[in-house]
N, CA, C and O atoms as a DFTB+ gen file, in Angstrom:
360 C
 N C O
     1  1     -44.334       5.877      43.612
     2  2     -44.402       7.211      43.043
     3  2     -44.799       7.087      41.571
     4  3     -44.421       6.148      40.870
     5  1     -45.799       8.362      41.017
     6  2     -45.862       8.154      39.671
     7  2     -44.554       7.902      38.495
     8  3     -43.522       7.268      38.713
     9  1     -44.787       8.321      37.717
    10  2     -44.045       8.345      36.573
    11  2     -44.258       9.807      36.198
    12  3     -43.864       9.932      35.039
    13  1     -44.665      10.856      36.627
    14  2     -45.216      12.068      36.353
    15  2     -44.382      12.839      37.612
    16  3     -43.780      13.910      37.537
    17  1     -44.551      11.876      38.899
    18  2     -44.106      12.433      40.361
    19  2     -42.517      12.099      39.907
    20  3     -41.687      12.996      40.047
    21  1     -42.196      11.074      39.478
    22  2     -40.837      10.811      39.226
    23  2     -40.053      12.191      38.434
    24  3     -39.134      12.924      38.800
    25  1     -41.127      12.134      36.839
    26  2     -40.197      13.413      36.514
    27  2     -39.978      14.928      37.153
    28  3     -38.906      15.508      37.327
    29  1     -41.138      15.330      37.410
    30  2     -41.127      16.269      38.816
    31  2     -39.644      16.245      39.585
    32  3     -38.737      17.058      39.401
    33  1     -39.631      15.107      40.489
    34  2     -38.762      14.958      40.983
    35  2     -36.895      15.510      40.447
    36  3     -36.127      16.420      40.757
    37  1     -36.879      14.416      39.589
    38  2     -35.858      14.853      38.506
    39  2     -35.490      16.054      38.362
    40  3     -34.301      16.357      38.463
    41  1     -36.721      17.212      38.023
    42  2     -36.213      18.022      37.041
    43  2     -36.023      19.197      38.127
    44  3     -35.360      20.215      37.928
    45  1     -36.794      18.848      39.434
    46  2     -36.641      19.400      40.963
    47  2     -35.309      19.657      41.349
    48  3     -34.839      20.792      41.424
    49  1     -34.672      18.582      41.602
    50  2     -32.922      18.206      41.680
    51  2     -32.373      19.195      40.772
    52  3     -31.696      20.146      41.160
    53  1     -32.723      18.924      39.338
    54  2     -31.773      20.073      38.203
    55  2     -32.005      21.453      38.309
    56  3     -31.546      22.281      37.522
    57  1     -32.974      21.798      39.635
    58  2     -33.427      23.199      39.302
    59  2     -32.185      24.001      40.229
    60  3     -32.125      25.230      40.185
    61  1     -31.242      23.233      41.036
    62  2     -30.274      24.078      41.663
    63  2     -28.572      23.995      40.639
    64  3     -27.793      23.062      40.445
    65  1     -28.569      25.358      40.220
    66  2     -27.421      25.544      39.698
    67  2     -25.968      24.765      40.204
    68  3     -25.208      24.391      39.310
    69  1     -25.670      24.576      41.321
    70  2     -24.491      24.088      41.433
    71  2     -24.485      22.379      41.636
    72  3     -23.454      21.758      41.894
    73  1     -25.928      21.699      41.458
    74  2     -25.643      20.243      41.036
    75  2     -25.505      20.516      39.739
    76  3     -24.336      20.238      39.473
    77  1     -26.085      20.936      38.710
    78  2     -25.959      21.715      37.547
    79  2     -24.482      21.413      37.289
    80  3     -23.877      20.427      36.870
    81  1     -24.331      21.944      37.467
    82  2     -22.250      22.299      37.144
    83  2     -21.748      20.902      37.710
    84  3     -20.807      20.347      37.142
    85  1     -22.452      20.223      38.998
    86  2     -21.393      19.024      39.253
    87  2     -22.130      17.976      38.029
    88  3     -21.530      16.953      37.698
    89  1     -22.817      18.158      37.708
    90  2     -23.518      17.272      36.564
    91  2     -22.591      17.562      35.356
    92  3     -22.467      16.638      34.552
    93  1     -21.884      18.783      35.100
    94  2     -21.307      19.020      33.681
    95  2     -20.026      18.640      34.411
    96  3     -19.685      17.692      33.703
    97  1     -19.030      18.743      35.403
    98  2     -18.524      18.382      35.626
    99  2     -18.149      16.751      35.360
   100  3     -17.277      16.327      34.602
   101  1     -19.053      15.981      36.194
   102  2     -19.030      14.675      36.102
   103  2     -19.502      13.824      34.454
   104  3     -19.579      12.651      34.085
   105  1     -19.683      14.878      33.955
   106  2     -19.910      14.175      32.379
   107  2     -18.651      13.867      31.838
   108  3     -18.464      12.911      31.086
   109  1     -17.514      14.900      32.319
   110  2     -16.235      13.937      31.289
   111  2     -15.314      12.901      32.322
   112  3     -14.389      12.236      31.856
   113  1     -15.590      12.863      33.407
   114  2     -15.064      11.685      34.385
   115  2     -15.516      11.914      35.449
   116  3     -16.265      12.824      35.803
   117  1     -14.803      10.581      36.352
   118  2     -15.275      10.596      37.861
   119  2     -14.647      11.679      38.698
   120  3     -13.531      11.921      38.237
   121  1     -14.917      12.413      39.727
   122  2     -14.126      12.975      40.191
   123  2     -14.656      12.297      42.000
   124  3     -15.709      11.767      42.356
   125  1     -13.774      12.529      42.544
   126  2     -13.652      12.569      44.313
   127  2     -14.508      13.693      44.878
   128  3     -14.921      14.320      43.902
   129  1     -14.977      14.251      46.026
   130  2     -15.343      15.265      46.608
   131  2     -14.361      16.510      46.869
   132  3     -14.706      17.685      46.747
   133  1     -13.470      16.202      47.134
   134  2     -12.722      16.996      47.124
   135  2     -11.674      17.828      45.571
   136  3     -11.112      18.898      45.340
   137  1     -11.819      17.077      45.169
   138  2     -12.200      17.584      43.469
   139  2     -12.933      18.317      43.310
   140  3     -12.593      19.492      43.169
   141  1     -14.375      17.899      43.261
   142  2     -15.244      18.695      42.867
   143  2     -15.558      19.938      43.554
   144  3     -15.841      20.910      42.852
   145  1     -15.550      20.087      45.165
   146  2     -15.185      20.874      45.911
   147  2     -14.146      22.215      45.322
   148  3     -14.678      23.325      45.292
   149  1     -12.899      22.109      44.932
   150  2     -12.135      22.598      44.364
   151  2     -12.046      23.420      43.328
   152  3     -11.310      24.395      43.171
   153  1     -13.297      22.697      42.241
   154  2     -13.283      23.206      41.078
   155  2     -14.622      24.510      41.023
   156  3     -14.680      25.570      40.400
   157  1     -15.891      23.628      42.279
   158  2     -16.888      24.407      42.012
   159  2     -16.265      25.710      43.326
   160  3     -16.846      26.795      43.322
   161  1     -15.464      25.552      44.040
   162  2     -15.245      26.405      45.174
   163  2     -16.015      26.905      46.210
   164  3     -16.270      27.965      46.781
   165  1     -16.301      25.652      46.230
   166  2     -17.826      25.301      47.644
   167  2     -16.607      24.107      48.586
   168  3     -15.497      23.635      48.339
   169  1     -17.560      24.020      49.677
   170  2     -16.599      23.522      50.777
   171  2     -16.916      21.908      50.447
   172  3     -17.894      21.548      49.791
   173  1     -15.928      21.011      51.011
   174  2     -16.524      19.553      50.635
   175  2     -17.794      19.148      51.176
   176  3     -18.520      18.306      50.648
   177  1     -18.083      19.856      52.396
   178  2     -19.422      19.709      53.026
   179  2     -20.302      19.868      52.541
   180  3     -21.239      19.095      52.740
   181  1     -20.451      21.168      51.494
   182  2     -21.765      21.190      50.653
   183  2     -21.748      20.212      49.427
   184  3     -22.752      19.983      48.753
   185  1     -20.727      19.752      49.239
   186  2     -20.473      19.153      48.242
   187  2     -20.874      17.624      48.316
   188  3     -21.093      17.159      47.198
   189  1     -21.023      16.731      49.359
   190  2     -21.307      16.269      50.004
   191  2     -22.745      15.851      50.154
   192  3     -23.223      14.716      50.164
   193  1     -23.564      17.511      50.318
   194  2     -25.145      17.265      50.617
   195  2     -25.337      17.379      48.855
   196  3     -25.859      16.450      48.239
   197  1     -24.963      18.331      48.324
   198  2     -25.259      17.955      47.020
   199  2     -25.375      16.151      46.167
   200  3     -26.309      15.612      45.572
   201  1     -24.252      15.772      46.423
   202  2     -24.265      14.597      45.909
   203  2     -24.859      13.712      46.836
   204  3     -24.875      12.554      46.418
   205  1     -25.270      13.846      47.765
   206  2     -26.686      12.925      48.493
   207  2     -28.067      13.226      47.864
   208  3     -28.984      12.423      48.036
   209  1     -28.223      14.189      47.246
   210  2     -29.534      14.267      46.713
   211  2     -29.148      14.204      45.735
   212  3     -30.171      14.368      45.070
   213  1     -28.248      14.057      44.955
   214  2     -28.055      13.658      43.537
   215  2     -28.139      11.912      43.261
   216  3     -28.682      11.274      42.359
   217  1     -27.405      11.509      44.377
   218  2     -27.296       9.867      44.805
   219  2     -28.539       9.220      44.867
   220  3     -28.690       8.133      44.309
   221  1     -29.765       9.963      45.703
   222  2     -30.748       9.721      46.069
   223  2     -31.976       9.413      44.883
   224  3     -32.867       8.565      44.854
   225  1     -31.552      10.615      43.834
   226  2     -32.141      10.435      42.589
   227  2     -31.715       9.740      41.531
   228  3     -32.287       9.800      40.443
   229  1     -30.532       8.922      41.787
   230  2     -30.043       8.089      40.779
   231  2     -29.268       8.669      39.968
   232  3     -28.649       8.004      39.138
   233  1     -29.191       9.531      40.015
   234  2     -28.085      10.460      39.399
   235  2     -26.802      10.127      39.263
   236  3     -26.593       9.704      38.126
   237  1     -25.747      10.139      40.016
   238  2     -25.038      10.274      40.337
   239  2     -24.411       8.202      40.886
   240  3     -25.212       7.358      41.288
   241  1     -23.255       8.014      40.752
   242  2     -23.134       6.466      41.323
   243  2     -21.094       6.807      41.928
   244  3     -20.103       7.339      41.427
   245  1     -21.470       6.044      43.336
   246  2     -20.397       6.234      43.779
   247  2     -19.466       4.880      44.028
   248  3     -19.901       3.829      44.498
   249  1     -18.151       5.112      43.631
   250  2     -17.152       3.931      43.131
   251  2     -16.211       4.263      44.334
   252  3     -15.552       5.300      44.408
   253  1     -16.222       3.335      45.204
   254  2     -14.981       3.344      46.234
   255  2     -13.557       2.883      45.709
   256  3     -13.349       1.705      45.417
   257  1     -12.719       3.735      45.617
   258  2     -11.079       3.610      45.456
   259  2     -10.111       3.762      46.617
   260  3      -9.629       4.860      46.893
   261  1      -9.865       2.796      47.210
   262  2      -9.168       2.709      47.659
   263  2      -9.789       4.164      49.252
   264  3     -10.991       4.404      49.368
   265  1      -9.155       4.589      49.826
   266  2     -10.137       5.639      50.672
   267  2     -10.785       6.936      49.897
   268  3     -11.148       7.857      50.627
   269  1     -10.917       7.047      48.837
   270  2     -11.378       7.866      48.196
   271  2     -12.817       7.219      47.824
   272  3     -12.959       6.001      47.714
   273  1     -13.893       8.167      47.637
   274  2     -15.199       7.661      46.960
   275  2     -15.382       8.800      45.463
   276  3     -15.727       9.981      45.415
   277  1     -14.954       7.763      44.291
   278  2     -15.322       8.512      43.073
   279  2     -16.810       8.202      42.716
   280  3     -17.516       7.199      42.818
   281  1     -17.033       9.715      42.167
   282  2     -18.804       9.846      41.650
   283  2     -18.862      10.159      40.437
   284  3     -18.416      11.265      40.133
   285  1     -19.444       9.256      39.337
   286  2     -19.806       9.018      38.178
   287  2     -21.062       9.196      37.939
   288  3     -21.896       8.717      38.707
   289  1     -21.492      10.042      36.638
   290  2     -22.926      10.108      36.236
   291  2     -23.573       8.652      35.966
   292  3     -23.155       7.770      35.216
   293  1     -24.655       8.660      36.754
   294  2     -25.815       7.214      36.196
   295  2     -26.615       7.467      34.466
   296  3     -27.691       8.010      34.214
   297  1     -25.689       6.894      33.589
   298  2     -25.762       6.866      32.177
   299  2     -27.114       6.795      31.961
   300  3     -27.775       7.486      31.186
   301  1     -27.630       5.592      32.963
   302  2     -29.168       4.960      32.449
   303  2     -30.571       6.075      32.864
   304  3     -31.616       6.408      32.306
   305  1     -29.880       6.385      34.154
   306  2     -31.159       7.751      34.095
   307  2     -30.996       9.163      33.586
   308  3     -31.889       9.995      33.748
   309  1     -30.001       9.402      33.047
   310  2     -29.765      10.397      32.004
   311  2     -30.127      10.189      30.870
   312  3     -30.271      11.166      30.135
   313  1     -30.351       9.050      30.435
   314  2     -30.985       8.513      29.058
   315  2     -32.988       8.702      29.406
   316  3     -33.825       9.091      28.591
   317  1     -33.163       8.386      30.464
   318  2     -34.559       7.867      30.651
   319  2     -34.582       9.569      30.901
   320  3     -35.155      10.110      29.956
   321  1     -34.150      10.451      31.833
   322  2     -34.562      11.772      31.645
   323  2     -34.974      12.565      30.274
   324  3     -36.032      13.115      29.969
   325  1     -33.654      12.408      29.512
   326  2     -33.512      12.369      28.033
   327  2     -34.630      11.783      26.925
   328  3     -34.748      12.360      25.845
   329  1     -35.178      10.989      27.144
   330  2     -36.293      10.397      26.805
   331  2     -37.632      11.051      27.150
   332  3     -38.432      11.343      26.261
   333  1     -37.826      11.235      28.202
   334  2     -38.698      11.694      29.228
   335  2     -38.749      13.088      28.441
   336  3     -39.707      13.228      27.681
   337  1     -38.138      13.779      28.506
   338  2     -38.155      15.263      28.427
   339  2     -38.443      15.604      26.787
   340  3     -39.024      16.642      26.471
   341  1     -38.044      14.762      25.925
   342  2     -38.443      14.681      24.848
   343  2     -40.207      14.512      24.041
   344  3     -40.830      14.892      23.050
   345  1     -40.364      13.723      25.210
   346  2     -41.658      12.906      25.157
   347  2     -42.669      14.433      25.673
   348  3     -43.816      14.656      25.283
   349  1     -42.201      14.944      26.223
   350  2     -42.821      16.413      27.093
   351  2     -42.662      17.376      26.109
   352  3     -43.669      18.057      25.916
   353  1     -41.655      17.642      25.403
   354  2     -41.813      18.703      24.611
   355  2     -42.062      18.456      23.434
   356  3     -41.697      19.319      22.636
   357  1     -42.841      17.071      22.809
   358  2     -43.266      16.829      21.321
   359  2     -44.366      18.176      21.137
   360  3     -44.943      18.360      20.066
């Protein structure tokens, strides 16, 4: 894929409001699905497909605890977005 198709991609993912919110969510810690579920007041199921296409884009990184799976923002492609998007609006 380009580097053009890549950001596309990216900014594709950010265009739905409620990864949106699990993105501000997950900026001050990890949370579980059922957490996040809770807070955004969507069922864990959607919560679920959300963070598969968040996963998918690197977004998102999932830490197994014990039977729980915590999901943490991917620092490094939030930086390269961050970069990226900068580079677009000089």
């Amino acid at each position: 894929m380009s580097e053009a198709g890549k950001i596309a991609r990216m900014f594709k993912v950010l265009s739905v409001e409620t990864r949106v919110q699990m993105i501000e969510l997950l900026r001050d810690r990890s949370l579980c699905v059922n957490a996040l579920a809770k807070s955004l007041g969507i069922t864990p199921a959607a919560v679920s497909q959300h963070l598969r296409i968040l996963r998918d884009a690197e977004m998102v990184i999932d830490d197994k605890r014990g039977y729980y799976v915590h999901y943490r923002l991917n620092e490094r492609t939030f930086e390269r977005l961050k970069e990226t998007a900068m580079q677009l609006l000089r």
